[in-house]
C-alpha positions in Angstrom: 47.6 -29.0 -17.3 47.9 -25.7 -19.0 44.9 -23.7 -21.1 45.9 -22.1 -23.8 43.3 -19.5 -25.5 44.5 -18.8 -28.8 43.2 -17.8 -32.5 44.6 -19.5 -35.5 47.1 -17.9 -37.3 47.3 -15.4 -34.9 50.3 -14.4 -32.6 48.8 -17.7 -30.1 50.5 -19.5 -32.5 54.3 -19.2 -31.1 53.0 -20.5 -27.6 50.6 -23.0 -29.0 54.1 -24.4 -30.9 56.1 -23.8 -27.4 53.8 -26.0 -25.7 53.8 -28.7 -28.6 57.2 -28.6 -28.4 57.7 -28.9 -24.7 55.9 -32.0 -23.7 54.1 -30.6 -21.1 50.0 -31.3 -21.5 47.8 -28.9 -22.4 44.7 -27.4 -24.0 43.2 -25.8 -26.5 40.1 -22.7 -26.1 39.6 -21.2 -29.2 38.5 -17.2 -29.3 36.5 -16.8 -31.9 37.6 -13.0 -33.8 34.8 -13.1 -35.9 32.3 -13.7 -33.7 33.9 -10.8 -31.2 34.6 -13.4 -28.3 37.9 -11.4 -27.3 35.5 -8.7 -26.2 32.8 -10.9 -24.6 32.4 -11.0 -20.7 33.6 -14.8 -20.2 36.8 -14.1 -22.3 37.7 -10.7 -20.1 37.4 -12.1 -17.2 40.1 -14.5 -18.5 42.1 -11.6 -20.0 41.0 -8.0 -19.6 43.4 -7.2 -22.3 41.1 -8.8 -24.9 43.5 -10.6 -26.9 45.4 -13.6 -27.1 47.7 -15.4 -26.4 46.4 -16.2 -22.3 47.6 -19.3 -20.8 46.2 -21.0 -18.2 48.3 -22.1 -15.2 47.9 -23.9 -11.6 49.2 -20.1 -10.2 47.0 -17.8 -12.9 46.8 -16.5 -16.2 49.9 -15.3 -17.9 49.7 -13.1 -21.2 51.9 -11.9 -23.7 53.6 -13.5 -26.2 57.4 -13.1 -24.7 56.1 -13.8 -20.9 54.4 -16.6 -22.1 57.3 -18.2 -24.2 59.5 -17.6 -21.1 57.3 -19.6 -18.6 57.0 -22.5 -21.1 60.4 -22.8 -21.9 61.3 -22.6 -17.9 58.7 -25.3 -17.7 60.3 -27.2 -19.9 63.2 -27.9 -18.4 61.4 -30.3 -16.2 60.6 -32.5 -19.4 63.2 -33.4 -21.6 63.1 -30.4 -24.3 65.3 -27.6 -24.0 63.8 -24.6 -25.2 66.0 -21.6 -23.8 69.0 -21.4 -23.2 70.9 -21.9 -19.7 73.3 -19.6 -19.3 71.7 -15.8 -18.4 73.2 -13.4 -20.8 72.1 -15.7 -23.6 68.4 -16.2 -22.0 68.8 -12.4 -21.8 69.7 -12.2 -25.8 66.6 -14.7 -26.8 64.8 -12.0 -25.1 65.6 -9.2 -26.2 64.9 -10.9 -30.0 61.5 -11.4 -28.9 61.4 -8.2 -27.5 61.8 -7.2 -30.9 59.5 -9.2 -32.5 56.9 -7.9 -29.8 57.2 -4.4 -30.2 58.4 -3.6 -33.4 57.8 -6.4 -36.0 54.5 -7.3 -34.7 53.3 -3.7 -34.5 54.9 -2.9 -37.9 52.1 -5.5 -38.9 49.5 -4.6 -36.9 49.7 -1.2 -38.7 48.0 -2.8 -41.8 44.9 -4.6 -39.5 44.3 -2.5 -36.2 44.7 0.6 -37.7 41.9 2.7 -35.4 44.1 1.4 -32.8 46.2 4.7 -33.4 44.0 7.1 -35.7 40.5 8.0 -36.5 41.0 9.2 -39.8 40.2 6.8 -42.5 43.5 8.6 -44.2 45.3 7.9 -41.8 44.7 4.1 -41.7 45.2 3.9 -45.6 48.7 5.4 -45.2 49.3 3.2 -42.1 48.5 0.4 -44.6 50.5 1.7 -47.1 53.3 1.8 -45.2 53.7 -2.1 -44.0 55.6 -3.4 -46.6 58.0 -0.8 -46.2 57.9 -1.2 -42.3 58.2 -5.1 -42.7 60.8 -5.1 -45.0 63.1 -3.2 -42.9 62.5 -5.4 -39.5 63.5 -8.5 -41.3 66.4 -6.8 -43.0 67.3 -6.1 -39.6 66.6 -9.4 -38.4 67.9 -10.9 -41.9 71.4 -9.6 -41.6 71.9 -9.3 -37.7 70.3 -11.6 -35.6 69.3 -14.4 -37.7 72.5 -16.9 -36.9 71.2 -20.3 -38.1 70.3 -23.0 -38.1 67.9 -21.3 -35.5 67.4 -17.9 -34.4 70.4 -18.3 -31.2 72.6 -20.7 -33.6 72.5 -24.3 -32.9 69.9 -25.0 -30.6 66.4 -24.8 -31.3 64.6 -22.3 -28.8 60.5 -20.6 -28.5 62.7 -17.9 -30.0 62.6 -20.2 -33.4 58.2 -20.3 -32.8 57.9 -16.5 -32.6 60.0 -15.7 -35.5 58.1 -18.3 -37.2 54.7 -17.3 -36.8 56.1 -13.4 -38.0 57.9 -15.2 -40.8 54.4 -16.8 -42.0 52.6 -13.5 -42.1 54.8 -11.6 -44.8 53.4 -13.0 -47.8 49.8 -11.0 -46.3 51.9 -7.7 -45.7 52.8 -8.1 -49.4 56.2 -8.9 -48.8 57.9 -12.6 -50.3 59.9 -14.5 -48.3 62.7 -15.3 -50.4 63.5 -11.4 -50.3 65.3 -12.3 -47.1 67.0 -16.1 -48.0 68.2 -16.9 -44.3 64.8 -16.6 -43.1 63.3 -18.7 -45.5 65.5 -21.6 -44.9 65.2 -20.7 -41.2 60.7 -20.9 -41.9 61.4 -23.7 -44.1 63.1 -26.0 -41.2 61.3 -25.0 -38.6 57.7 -25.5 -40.7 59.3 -29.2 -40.7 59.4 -30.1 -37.2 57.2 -32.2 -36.1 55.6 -30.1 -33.0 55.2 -27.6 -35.5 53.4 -30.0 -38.0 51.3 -30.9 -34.7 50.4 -26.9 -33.6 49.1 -26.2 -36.9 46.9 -29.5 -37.4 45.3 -28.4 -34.1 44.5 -24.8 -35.5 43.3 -26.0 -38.3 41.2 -29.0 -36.6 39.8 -26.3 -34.3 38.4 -23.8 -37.8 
């Protein structure tokens, strides 16, 4: 049984729809943002980091979104989903498009929200703000015209890739950017919004408000 501490809506929710998708069991913890639980002494002890996602395992806590997606996908394989591919140079290449997603698209984001993260000056944040549609814009171009293959992120099969660029997908309306700027990844949101582990992850986030 795995433990996954997450926050809805929040970056938790690419492993919360790995594990939906995977068929392994699991749980829920919420951390509560508002109420400051990343930074309270239970929650650190789980993850000194102070953030989600953390999963729970038999052998430790794992974080990190693309660590995380990794082991569950592995995991997987001893169910019946498939959630990363086989062969190693194409594992490699899901990778590296989370990769991505982790350190550029998600901090491209986080720009607009965790702003004293990199400055103290309250000019600074507001042109840090300022700049994330811009910033936004230009990762999914990116991923828009060169990555995105469809029907999912590595072609035909479905992988956690497909979660992760979800859950990015999902946040541009808030970084003042619409969706249908960038056509392949709206039909790419679109299906994957239908599946029915998907459908599944988000009733539990929103069961758990």
């Amino acid at each position: 049984m795995f433990t996954l501490h997450f926050s809805p809506g929040a970056c938790s929710r690419a492993s919360h729809i790995a594990l939906a998708e995977s068929g392994l069991p699991y749980t829920l913890k919420r951390v509560k943002f508002a109420e400051a639980e990343q930074r309270s002494e239970s929650f650190l002890k789980v993850n000194p980091k102070g953030r989600v996602p953390a999963l729970e395992t038999e052998k430790g806590v794992l974080t990190e979104t693309v660590a995380i997606l990794a082991y569950i996908a592995q995991m997987a394989s001893k169910t019946e989903a498939r959630l990363a591919p086989s062969d190693p140079f194409e594992f490699a290449r899901m990778q590296a498009f989370n990769a991505y997603i982790a350190s550029t698209v998600h901090v491209a984001h986080a720009h607009g929200r965790r702003a004293a993260r990199w400055a103290d000056d309250a000019s600074s944040h507001a042109d840090m703000l300022a700049k994330v549609p811009a910033n936004m814009r230009a990762c999914f171009r990116l991923i828009e015209d060169e990555f995105l293959i469809l029907p999912y992120v590595m072609g035909e099969d479905y992988t956690v890739a497909d979660a992760y660029l979800f859950v990015m997908s999902g946040w541009l309306k808030s970084d003042g950017v619409d969706i249908d700027e960038f056509p392949r990844v709206a039909e790419h949101y679109a299906r994957v919004a239908a599946r029915p582990a998907v459908r599944r992850a988000l009733e539990e986030e929103e069961a758990a408000l």
